[in-house]
C-alpha positions as CSV (number, residue, x, y, z in Angstrom):
1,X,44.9,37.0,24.4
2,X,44.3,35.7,27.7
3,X,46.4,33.7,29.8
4,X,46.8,30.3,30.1
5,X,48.8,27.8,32.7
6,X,51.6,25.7,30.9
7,X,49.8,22.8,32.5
8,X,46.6,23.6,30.9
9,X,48.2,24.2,27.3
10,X,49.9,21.0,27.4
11,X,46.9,19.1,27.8
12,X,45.3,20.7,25.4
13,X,48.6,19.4,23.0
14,X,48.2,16.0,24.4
15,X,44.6,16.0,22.7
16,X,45.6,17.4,19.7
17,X,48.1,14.2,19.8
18,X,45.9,11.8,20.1
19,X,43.3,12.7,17.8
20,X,46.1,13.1,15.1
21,X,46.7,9.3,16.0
22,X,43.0,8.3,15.3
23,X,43.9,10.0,11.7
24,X,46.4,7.1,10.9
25,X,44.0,4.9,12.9
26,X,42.0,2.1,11.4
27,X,39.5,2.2,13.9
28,X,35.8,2.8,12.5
29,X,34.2,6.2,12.9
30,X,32.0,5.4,15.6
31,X,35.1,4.6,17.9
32,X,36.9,7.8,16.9
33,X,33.7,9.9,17.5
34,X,33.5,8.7,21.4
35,X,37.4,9.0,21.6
36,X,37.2,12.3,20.4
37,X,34.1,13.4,23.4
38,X,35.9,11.7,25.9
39,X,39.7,13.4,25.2
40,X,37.8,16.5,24.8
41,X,36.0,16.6,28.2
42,X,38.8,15.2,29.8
43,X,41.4,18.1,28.8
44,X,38.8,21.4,28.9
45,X,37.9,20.1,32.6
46,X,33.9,20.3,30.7
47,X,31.5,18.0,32.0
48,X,29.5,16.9,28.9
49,X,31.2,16.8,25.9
50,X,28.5,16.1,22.5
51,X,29.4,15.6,19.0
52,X,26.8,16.4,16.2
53,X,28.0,15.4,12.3
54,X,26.1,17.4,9.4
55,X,23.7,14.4,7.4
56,X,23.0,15.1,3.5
57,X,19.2,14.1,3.3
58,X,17.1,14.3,0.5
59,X,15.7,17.5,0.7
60,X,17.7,19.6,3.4
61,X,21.2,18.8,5.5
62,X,20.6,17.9,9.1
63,X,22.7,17.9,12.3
64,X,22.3,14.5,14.5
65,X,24.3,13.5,17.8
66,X,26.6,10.7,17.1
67,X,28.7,10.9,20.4
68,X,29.2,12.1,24.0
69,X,30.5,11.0,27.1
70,X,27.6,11.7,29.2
71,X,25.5,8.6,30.4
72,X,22.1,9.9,31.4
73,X,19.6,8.1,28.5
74,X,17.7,11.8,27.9
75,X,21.1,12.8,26.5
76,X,21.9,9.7,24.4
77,X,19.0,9.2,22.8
78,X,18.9,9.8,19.2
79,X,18.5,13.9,18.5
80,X,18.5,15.8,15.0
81,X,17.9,19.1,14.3
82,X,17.3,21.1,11.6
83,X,20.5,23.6,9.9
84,X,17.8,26.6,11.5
85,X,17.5,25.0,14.4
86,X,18.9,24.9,18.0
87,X,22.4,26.0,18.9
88,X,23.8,22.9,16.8
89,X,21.7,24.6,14.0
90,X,23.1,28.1,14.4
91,X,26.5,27.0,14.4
92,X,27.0,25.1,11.8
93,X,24.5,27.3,9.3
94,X,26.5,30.5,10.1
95,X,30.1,28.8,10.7
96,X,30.4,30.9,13.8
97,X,31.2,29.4,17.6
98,X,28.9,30.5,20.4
99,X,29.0,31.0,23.6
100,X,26.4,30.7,26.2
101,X,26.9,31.7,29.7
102,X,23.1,30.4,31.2
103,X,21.3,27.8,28.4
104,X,18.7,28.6,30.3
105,X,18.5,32.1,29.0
106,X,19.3,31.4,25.8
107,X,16.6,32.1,22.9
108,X,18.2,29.4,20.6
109,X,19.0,26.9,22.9
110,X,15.7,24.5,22.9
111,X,16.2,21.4,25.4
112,X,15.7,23.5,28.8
113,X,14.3,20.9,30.6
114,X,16.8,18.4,29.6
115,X,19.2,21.2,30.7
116,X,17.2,21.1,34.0
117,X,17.9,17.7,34.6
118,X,21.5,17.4,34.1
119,X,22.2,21.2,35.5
120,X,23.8,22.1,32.8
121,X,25.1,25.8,32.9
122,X,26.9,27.0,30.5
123,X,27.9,25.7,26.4
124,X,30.7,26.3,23.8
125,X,30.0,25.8,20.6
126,X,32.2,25.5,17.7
127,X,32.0,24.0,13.8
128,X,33.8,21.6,13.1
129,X,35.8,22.4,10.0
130,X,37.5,20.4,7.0
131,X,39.0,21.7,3.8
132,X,38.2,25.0,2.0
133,X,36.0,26.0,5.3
134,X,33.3,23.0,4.9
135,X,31.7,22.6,7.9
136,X,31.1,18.5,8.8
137,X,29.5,18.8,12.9
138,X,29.2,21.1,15.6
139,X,30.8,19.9,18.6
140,X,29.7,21.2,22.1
141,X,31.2,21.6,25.5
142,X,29.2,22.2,28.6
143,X,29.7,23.1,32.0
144,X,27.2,22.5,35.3
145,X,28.7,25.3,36.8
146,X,28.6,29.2,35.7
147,X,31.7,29.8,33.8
148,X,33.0,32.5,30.9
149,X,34.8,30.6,28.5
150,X,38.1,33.0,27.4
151,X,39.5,33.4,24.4
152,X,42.3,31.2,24.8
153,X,39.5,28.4,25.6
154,X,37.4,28.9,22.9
155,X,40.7,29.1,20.6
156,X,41.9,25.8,21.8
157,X,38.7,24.4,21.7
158,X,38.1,25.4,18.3
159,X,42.1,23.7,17.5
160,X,40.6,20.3,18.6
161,X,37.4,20.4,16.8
162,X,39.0,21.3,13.8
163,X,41.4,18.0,13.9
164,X,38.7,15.7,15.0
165,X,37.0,17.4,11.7
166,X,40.0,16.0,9.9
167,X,40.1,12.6,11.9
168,X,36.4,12.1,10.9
169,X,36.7,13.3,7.4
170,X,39.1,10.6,6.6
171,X,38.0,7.7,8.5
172,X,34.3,8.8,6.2
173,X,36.4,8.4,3.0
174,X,39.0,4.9,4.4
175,X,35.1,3.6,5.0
176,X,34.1,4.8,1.4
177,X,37.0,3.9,-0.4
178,X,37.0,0.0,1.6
179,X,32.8,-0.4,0.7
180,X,34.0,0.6,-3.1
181,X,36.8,-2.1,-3.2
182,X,34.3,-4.8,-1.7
183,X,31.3,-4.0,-4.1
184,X,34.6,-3.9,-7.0
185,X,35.6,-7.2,-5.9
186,X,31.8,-8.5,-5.6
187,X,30.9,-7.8,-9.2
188,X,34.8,-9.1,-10.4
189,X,33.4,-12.4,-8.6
190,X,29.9,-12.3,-9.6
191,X,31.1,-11.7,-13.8
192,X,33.7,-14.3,-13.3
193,X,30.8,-17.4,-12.6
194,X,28.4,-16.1,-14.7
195,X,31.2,-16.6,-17.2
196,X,31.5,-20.4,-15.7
197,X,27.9,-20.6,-16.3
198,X,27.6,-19.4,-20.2
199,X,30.2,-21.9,-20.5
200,X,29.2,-24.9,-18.3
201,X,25.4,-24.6,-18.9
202,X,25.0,-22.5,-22.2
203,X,23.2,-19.8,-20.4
204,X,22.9,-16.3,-21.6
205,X,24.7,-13.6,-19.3
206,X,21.0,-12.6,-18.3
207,X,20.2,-16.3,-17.3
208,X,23.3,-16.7,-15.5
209,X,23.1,-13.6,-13.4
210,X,19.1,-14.7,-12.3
211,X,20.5,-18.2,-11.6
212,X,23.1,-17.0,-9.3
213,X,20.6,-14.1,-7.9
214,X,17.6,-17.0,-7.4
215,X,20.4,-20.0,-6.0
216,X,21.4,-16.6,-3.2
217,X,17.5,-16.3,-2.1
218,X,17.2,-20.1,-2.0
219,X,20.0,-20.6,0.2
220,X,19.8,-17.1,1.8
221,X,23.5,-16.5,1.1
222,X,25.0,-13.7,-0.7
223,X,25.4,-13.6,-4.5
224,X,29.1,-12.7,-3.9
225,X,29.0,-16.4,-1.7
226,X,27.2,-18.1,-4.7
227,X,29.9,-17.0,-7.1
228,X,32.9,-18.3,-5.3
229,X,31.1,-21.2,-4.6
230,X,31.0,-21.3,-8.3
231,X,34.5,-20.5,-9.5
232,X,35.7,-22.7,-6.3
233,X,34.1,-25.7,-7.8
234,X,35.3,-24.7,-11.5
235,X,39.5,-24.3,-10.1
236,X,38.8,-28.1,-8.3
């Protein structure tokens, strides 16, 4: 194992610390994604930090950048990759880290010139991993200046990756969970007038659903608006 300043290690704690506190947090993903590039940068000393989360599509899963500190707009532009392609790719298909002294020289590595223009050097790169193994991103660390990242690095890195993994995972299901109890609480409201309106206008439950559905287009509201509008004016 490779040595380590006491300085150094506590830094690394201090990120642990407050990615842990984005777990309890009720901040959205997209704000715990750019907390977690920016803590990350700041305590490894890297100079561009990027986050990529795995997408289920329709046919095949794909990685796509969802956050980094860096600033330059050939970075930040939207990027996915294929799981067999790229470093991003090779990472999170074979749930292995890698690391690349010269991205330059690397086979996998495919945005040289990108590379070129921001002098990037050298990469770690590390899945991101949840329960039972599952891997949810790939998050990345590079430098623009040689350098071999050490064990210890790589095994600290690796301790922060894994509990933003956790951070994200559970801000995905808080956001889940909080879209289910709206659309719950939508349809509670929506059954609730089309019960005023079988027994106000002696519609069928059919009628009253299109009346609320065609009264939402006509005023460009939402149905869930139309229905409290509906049981408000039934409670007066």
């Amino acid at each position: 194992m490779d040595k380590i300043s006491e300085e150094t290690y506590d830094k690394y704690i201090k990120a642990l610390t407050e990615i842990s506190k984005a777990i309890t947090s009720d901040q959205y993903l997209e704000d715990i994604l750019k907390l977690i590039v920016m803590v990350t940068a700041k305590v490894t000393g890297v100079d561009i930090c990027s986050l990529w989360l795995i997408e289920e599509g329709e046919k095949d899963k794909k990685a796509r950048l969802k956050a980094t500190q860096a600033i330059d707009p050939d970075y930040v532009k939207d990027r996915v990759l294929t799981m067999n392609e790229g470093v991003v790719g090779y990472v999170a298909s074979t749930n292995r880290p890698l690391i690349i002294e010269d991205v330059l020289q690397e086979p996998r590595f495919k945005e040289k010139e990108m590379a070129k223009k921001l002098g990037l050097v050298s990469m770690a790169s590390v899945p991101m991993h949840v329960k039972e193994d599952k891997v949810i991103g790939v998050l990345n660390c590079f430098t623009t200046r040689p350098h071999i990242f050490s064990e210890t690095e790589l095994n600290l890195i690796t301790a922060v990756a894994n509990q933003a993994a956790v951070a994200i995972e559970n801000t995905q299901l808080m956001v889940r969970t909080k879209i289910i109890e709206e659309e719950l609480e939508k349809r509670k409201m929506i059954d609730r007038a089309k019960e005023i309106l079988i027994s106000k206008k002696g519609l069928s439950a059919e009628k009253a659903f299109r009346w609320i559905q065609k009264k939402s287009m006509d005023t460009r509201k939402s149905m869930k608006e139309i229905a409290e509008a509906i049981i408000i004016s039934q409670d007066i």
